[in-house]
C-alpha positions in Angstrom: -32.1 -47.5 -58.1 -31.5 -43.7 -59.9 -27.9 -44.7 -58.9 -27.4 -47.3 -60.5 -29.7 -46.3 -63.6 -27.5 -43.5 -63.9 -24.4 -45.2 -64.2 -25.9 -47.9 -66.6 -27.5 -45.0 -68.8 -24.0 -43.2 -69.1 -22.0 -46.6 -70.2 -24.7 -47.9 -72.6 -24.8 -44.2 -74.6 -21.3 -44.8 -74.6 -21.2 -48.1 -76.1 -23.7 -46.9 -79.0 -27.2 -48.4 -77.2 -30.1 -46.5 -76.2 -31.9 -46.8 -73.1 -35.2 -47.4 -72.5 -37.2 -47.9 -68.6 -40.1 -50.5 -69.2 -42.4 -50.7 -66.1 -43.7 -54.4 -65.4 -46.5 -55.9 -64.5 -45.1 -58.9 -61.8 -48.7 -60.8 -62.0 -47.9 -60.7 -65.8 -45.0 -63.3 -65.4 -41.5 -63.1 -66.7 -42.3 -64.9 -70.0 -45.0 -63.2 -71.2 -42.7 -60.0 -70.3 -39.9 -61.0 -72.6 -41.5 -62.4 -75.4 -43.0 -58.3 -75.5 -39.7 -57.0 -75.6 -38.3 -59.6 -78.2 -40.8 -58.1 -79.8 -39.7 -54.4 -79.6 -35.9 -55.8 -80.7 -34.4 -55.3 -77.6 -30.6 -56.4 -77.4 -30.4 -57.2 -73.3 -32.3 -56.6 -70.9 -30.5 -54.9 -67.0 -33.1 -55.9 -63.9 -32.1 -53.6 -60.8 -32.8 -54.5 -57.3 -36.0 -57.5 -58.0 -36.4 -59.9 -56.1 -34.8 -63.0 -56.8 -37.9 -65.8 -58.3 -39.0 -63.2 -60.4 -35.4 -62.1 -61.7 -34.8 -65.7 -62.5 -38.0 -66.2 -64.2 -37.1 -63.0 -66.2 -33.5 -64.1 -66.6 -34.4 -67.5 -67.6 -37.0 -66.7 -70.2 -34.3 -64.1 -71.8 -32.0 -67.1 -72.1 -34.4 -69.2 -74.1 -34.8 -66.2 -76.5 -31.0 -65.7 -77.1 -31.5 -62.2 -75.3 -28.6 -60.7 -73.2 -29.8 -60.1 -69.1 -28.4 -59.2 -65.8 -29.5 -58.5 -62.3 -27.5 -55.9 -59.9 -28.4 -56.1 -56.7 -30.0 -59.9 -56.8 -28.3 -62.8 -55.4 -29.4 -65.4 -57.3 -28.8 -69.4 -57.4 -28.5 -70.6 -61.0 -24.8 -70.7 -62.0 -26.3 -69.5 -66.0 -27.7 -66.4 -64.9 -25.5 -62.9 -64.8 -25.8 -61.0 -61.9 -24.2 -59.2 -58.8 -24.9 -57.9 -55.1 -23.3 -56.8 -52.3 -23.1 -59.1 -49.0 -25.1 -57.3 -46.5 -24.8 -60.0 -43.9 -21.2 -59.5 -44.0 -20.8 -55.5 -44.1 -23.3 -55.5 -41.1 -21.1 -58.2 -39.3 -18.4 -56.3 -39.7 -19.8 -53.0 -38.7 -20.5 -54.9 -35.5 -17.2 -56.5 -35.2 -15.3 -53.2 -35.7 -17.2 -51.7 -33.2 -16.1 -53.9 -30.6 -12.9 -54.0 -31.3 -12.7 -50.5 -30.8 -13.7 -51.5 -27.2 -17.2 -50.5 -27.2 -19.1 -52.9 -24.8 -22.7 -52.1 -25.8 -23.5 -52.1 -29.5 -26.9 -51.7 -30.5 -28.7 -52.1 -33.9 -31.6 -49.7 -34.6 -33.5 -51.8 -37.8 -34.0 -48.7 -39.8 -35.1 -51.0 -42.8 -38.4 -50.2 -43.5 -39.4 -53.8 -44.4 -36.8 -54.5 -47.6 -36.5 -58.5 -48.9 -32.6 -58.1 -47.0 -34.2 -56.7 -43.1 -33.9 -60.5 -41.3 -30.8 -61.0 -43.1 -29.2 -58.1 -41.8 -30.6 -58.6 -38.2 -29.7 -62.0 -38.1 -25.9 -60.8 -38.8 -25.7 -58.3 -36.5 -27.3 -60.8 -33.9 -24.6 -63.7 -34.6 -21.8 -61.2 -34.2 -22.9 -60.4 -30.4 -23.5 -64.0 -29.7 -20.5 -65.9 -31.3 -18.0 -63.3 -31.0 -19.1 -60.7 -27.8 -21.3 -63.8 -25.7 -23.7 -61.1 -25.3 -27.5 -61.0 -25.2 -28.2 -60.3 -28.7 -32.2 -60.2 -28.6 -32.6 -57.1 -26.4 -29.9 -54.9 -28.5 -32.0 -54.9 -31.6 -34.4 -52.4 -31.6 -37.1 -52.5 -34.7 -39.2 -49.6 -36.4 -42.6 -50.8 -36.3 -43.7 -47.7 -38.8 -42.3 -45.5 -41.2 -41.3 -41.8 -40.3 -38.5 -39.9 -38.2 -40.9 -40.2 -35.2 -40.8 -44.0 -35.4 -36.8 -43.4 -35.8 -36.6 -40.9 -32.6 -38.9 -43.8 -30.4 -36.6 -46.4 -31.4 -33.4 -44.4 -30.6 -34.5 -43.0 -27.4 -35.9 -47.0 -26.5 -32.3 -48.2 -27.2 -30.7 -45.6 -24.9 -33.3 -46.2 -22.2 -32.5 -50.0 -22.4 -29.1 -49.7 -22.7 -28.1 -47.7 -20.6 -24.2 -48.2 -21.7 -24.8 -47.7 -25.3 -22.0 -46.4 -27.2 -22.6 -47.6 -30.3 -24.9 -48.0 -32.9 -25.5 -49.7 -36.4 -27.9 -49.0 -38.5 -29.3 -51.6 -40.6 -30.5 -49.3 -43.8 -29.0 -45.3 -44.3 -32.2 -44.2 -45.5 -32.7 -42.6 -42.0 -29.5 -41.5 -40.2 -30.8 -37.9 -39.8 -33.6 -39.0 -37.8 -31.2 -40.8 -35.7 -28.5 -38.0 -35.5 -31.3 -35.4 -34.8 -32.2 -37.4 -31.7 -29.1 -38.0 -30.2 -28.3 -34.3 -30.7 -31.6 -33.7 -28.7 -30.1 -35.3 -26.1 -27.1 -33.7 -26.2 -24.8 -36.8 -28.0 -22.5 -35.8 -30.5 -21.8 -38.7 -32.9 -17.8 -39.4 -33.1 -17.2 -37.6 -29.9 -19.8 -39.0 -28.0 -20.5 -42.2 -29.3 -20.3 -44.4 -32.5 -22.9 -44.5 -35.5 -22.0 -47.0 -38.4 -24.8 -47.4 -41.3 -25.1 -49.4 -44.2 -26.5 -48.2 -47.8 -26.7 -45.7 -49.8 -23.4 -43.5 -49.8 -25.5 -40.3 -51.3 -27.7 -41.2 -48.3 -24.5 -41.2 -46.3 -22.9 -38.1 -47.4 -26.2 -36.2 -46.8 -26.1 -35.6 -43.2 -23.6 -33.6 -40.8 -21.2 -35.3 -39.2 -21.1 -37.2 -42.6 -22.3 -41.0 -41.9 -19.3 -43.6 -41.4 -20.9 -46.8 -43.3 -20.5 -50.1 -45.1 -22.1 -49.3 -49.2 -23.6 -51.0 -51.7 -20.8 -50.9 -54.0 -23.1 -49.6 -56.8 -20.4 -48.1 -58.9 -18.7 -51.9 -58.8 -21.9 -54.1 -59.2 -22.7 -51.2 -62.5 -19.3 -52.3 -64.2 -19.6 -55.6 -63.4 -23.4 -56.3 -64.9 -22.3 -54.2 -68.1 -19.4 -55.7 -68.8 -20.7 -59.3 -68.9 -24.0 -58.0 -70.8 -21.8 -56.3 -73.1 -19.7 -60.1 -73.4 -22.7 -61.8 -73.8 -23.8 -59.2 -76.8 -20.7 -59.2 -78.6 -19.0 -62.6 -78.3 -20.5 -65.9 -79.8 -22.8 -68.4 -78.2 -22.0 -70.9 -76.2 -22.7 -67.9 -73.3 -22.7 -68.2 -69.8 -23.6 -67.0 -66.9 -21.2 -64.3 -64.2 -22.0 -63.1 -60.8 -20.1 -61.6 -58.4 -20.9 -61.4 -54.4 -18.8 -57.8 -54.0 -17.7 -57.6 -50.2 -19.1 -54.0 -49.0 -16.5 -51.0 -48.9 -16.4 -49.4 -45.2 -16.5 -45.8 -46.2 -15.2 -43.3 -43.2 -17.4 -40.5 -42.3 -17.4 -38.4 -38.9 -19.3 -40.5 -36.8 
């Protein structure tokens, strides 16, 4: 989120806006919401990471008032809406995918989501790899926090290594906790790259914060950013009939040392 508000803040001072955060009430509803800020002469309106019924009642009700809107990070359905998102499914498919093909029998994914809309999703691709691709058990290598905190992150990591004993690899299904993970394996004396395999998805400040820096699949916010600007800025400056873009951005593998 400070990401991506930090990218958007820097292009719309640069296109002669101002910015302004507006906290939202969700039991408020998306109507009542925008008819406030039609009130306050808002040009557009930029939603970042909601989930998707209440970004298309937002986006919708924006519409009807001939106000500019966009979602980043929100896959939504309605072909008259502007947004864009990365496709999780597919960067944690591929993590899998690439781990195997490096000849790694045993890949595990320790569900380091702590509960996000995208946690099934992502389980569910990492699972389908295994099964369609590997033929292998894909129920006992996912291995789920339960609770939040690095001790929750250590259980799970030392539970994956005690169940699979062949482990070599791991994915993680959310960044926000690769130094829990690499502090365990160090305690067991694993050194990631070396030793075995770690591949997250997320956040690439996240990423870029621990030591061996984390090899992962990101969220592309630099290229979701552009994209919702651009078409808010189109849909500001160019006459009505208007409709609606959204892009699906394919996640970037970023090398790290692990």
């Amino acid at each position: 989120f400070h990401d991506a508000l930090a990218r958007l803040a820097r292009r719309i001072h640069a296109a002669g806006y101002t910015i302004e955060l507006v906290e939202c009430d969700p039991q408020a509803g998306g109507t009542a919401m925008v008819e406030d800020l039609a009130h306050k002469n808002v040009d557009g309106c930029v939603l970042v990471g909601w989930g998707v019924e209440p970004a298309e009642e937002v986006l919708s009700a924006l519409t009807l008032l001939d106000l500019g809107g966009a979602a980043i990070g929100t896959t939504l359905s309605s072909p008259d809406l502007t947004w864009s998102d990365v496709d999780r499914r597919g960067a944690i498919r591929r993590a899998t995918l690439d781990l195997l093909a490096e000849g790694h029998d045993c890949v595990v994914l320790l569900d380091t989501d702590e509960g996000g809309r995208h946690r099934q999703a992502k389980v569910d691709a990492f699972q389908q790899a295994l099964k369609e691709d590997a033929r292998q058990d894909a129920d006992r290598q996912v291995f789920r926090m339960q609770a939040t905190g690095l001790a929750e992150v250590a259980r799970i990591t030392r539970e994956a290594r005690a169940r699979c004993p062949g482990v070599s690899a791991f994915v993680l299904s959310d960044n926000f906790y690769a130094d829990g993970v690499l502090l365990e394996l160090s305690r067991a004396g694993i050194a990631p790259g070396p030793d075995c395999r770690l591949v997250g998805f997320g956040d690439t400040a996240l990423a870029n914060r621990v030591t061996p820096r984390l090899t992962h699949y990101s969220l592309m916010v630099e290229e979701q950013v552009q994209f919702a600007f651009d078409a808010l800025m189109d849909r500001l400056n160019a006459p009505p009939p208007h409709t609606g873009h959204h892009r699906l951005f394919e996640s970037k593998r970023i090398p790290g040392g692990t």
